[in-house]
N, C-alpha and C positions, 0 to 999 in steps of 0.2 A: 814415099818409099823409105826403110827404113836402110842402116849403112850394114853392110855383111856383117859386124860386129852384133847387130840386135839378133841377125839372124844365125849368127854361131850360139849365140846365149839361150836363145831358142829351141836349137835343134839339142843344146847338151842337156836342157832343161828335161825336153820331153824322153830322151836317151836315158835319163835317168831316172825317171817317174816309169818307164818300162823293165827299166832293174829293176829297182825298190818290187814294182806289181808281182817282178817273176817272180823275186827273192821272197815275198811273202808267203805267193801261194806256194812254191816249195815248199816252204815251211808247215803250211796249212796243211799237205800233203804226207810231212813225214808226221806228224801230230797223228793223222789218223792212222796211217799204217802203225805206229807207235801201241795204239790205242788196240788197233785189230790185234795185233801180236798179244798185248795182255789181256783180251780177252779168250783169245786160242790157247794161251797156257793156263791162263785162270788166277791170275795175280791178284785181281780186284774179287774173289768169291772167299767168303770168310772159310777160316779153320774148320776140316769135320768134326774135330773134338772140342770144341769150344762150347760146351753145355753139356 
């Protein structure tokens, strides 16, 4: 058995590998809404008069 010291080092380990996961996918999430929003206004579609 290991001393509740292994086992706090443990729980903060995993406590924080489930931030970091949320923190990312948020991010992975605001990225696409990001993306949707300039495709709804038309950011990324070239100039009419460019030729």
């Amino acid at each position: 058995m290991g001393t509740p010291a292994d086992y706090t080092i443990i729980v903060l380990l995993v406590a924080m590998g489930v931030g970091l996961w949320t923190l990312l996918d948020r991010l992975t999430q605001l990225q696409r809404d990001v993306d949707a929003l300039k495709r709804q206004v038309g950011v990324n579609d070239p100039p009419a008069d460019a030729g």
